[in-house]
C-alpha positions in Angstrom: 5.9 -20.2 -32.4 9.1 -18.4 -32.5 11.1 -17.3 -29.6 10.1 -13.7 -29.7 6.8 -14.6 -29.7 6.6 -17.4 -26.5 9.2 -14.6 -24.7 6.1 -12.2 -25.1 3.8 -14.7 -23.7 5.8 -15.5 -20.8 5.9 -11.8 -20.0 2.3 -11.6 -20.6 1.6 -14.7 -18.3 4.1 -13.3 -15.4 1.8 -9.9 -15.1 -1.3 -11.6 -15.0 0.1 -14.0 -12.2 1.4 -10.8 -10.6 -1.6 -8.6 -11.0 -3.7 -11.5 -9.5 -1.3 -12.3 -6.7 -1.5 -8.5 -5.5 -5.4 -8.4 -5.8 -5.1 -10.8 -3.2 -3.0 -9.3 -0.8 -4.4 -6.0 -1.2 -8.1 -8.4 0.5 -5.7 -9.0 3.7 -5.2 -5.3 4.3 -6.5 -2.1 5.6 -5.2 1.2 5.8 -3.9 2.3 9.4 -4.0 6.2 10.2 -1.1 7.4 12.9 1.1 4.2 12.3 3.4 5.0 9.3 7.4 6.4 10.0 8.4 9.5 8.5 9.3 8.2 5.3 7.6 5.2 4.8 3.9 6.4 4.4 2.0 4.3 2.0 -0.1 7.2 0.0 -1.2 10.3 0.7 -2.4 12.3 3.4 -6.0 12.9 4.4 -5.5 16.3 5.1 -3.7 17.2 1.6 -0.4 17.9 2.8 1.5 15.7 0.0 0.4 13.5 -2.6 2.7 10.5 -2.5 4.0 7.3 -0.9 7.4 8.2 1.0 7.2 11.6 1.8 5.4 11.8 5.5 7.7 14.3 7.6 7.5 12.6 10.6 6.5 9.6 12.7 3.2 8.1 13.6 1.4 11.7 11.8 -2.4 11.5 12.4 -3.3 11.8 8.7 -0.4 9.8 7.1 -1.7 6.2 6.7 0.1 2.7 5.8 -1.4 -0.8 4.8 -1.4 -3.1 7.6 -2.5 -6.7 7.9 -6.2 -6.5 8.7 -7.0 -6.6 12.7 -3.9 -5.8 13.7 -4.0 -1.4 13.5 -5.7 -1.2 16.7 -2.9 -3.0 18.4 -0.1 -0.8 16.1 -1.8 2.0 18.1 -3.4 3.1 14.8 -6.9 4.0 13.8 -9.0 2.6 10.9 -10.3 6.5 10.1 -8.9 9.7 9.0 -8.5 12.4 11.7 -11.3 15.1 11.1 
């Protein structure tokens, strides 16, 4: 094996140690409606009003959402649903 060849496998080992690591902590988490700072949503909204992570105009909005640890939204003041 050459050099090129084990630096590819390295990379190749680092992502799937990466990808598996995330799967996991993605298990430990639920989104959280009302929570997220202007900013710092994590996706986006539930009514439609943007389409990415970061761009949430204000604080706490009802339909912006963030991943929190799982059982602790309630007590963030959050709610597990979408507004209707």
């Amino acid at each position: 094996m050459n050099t090129r060849q084990a630096l590819i496998a390295a990379a190749l080992a680092t992502v799937c140690v990466t990808t598996v690591g995330s799967a996991a902590a993605a298990d430990d988490k639920e989104k959280c409606f009302g929570v997220a700072k202007a900013g710092q949503n994590d996706c986006a909204t539930a009514s439609g009003a943007h389409s990415c992570a970061g761009q949430s105009k204000i604080d706490n909005g009802a339909s912006e959402w963030k991943f929190v640890a799982k059982g602790t939204c309630d007590k963030a003041g959050g709610k597990l649903s979408a507004p209707k």
